[in-house]
C-alpha positions as CSV (number, residue, x, y, z in Angstrom):
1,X,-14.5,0.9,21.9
2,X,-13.6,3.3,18.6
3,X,-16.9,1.8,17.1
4,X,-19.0,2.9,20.7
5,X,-17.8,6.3,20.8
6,X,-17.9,7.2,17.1
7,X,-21.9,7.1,17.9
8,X,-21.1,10.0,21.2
9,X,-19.2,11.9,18.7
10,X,-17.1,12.4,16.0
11,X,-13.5,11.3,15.4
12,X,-11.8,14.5,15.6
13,X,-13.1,14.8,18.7
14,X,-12.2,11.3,20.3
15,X,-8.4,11.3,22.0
16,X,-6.2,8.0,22.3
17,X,-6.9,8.3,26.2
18,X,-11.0,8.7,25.5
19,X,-10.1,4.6,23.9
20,X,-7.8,3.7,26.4
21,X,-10.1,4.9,29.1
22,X,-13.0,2.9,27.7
23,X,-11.2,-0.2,27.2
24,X,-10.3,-0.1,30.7
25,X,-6.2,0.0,29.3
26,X,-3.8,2.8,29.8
27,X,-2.3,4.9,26.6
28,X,1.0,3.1,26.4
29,X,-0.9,0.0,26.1
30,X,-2.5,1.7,23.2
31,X,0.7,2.5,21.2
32,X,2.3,-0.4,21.9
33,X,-0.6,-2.2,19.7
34,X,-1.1,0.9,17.4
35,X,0.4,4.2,16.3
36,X,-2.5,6.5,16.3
37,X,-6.4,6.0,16.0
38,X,-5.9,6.0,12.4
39,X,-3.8,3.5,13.1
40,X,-6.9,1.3,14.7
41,X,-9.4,2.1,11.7
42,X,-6.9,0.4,9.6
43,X,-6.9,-2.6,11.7
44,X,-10.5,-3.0,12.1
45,X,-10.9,-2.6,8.7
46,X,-8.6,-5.4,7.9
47,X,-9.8,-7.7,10.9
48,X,-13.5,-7.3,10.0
49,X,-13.4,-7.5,6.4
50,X,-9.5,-7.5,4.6
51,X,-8.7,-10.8,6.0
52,X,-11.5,-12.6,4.8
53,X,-11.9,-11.5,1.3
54,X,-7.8,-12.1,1.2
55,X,-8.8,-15.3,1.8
56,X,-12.2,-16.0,-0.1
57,X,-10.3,-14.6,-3.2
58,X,-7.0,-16.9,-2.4
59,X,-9.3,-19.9,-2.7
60,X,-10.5,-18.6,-6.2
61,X,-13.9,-17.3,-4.6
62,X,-13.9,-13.4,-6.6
63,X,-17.7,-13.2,-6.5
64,X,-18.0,-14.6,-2.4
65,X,-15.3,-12.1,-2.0
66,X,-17.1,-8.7,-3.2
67,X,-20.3,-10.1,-1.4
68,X,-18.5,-10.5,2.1
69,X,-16.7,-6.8,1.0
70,X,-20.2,-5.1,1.1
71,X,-21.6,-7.3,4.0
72,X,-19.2,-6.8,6.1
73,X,-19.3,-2.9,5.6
74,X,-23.4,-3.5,6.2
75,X,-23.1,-5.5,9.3
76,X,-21.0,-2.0,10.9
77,X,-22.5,0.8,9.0
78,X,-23.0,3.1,10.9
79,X,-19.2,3.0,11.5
80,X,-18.0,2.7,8.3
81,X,-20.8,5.9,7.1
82,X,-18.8,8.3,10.2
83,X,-15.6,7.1,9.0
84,X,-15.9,7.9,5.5
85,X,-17.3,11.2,6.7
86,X,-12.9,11.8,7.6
87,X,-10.9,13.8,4.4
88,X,-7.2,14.0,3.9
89,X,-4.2,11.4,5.1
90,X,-5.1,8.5,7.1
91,X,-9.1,8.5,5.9
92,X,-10.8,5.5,5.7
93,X,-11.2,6.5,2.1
94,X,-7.4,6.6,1.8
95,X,-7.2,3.4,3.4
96,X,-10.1,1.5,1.7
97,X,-8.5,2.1,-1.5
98,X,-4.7,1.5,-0.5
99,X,-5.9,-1.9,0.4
100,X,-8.2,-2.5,-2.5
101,X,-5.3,-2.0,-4.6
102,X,-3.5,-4.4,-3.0
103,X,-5.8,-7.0,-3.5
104,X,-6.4,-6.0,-6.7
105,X,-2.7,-6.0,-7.7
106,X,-2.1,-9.9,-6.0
107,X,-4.9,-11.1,-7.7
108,X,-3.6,-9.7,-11.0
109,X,0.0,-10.8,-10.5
110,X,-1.1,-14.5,-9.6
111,X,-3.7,-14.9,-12.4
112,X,-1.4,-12.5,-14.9
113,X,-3.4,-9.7,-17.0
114,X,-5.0,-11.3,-20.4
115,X,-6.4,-9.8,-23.5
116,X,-4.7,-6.2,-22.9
117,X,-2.8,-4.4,-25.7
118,X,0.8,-3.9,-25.1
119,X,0.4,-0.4,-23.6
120,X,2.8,1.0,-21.2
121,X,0.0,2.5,-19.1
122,X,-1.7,-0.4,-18.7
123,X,0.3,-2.3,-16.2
124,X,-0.9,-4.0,-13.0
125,X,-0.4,-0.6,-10.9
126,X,-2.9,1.0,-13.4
127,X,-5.4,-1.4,-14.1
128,X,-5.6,-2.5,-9.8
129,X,-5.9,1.5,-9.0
130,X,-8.7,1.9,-11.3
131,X,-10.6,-0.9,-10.4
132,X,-9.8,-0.1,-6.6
133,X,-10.8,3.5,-6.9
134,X,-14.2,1.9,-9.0
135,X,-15.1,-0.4,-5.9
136,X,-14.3,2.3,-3.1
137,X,-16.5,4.7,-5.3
138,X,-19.2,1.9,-5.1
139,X,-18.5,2.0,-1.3
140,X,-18.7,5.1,-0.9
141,X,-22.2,6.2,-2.5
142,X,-23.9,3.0,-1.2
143,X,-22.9,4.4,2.2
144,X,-23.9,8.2,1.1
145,X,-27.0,6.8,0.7
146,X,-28.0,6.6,3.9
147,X,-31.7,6.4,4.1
148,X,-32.2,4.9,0.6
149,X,-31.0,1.2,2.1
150,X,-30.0,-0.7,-1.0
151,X,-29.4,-4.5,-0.2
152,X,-26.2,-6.3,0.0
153,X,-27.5,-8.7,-2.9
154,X,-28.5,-5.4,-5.1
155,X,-24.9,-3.9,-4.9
156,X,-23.3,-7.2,-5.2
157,X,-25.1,-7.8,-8.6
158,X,-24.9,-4.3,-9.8
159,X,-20.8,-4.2,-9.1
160,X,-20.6,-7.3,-10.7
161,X,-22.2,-5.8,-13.7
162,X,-20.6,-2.7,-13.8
163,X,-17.2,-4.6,-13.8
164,X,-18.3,-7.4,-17.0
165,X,-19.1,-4.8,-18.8
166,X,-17.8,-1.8,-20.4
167,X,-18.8,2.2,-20.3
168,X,-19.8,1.5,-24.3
169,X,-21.7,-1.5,-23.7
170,X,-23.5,0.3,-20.9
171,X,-24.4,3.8,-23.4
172,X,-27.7,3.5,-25.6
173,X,-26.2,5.2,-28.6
174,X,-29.3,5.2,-30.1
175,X,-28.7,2.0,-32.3
């Protein structure tokens, strides 16, 4: 229902009751399943995407993982785009990271960090937030792009090679 009327108009403009009404429901069926509409971004993020790559990456899967990441952001678009379009608390920005990080911070604390100098900054709350706030960056301007379509398979392969390789690696220092 959230996804149908996000193409009428924009979020700040859609009330709990504008959901309810569509889903046929009444508000107080609403909040008991959700605090807020925020609430509900949250969850379909999670449902159509979190929950899988949790569980690609639990199997060892990190590349099937990213892939289903940008597919499932493909397959709704249009959704995610007027999502991202929200600033401040409860954005999907806000949450896209939070949730990255989370990810990020299992997977490092299962597999343990390797080949990192003993540095107090770089502890798994550092090195997940980066690499959280790298991919929802990736997100973000794939999404900004909005006319200039780049494919699933180009993104997946160009975050793939963005994380193998480093900022110097990347820099023609004229060598």
């Amino acid at each position: 229902s959230l996804k149908k009327l996000l193409c009428e108009k924009k979020l700040n403009k859609i009330t709990v009751q504008d959901i309810a009404d569509d889903c046929g429901i009444n508000r107080q069926t609403f909040y008991y399943h959700f605090q807020d509409k925020y609430d509900l971004v949250e969850w379909i993020f999670s449902e159509d995407i979190i929950s899988e790559v949790d569980r690609l990456l639990q199997h060892g899967m990190q590349q099937e993982a990213i892939k289903f990441l940008f597919t499932g952001i493909h397959k709704n678009r249009k959704f995610y785009a007027k999502m991202l379009q929200v600033s401040g608390q409860n954005s999907l920005e806000e949450v896209l990271v939070r949730r990255l990080e989370e990810l990020f911070r299992r997977e490092i604390t299962e597999k343990g960090i390797k080949d990192i100098p003993q540095n107090r900054v770089l502890n798994v709350t550092y090195v997940s937030r980066y690499y959280a706030l790298g991919l929802a960056t990736s997100i973000e301007a794939w999404l900004a792009g909005g006319d200039n379509e780049v494919s699933v398979d180009e993104l997946t392969e160009a975050y793939e090679f963005l994380i193998t390789h480093s900022i110097y690696d990347i820099i023609n220092e004229g060598v």
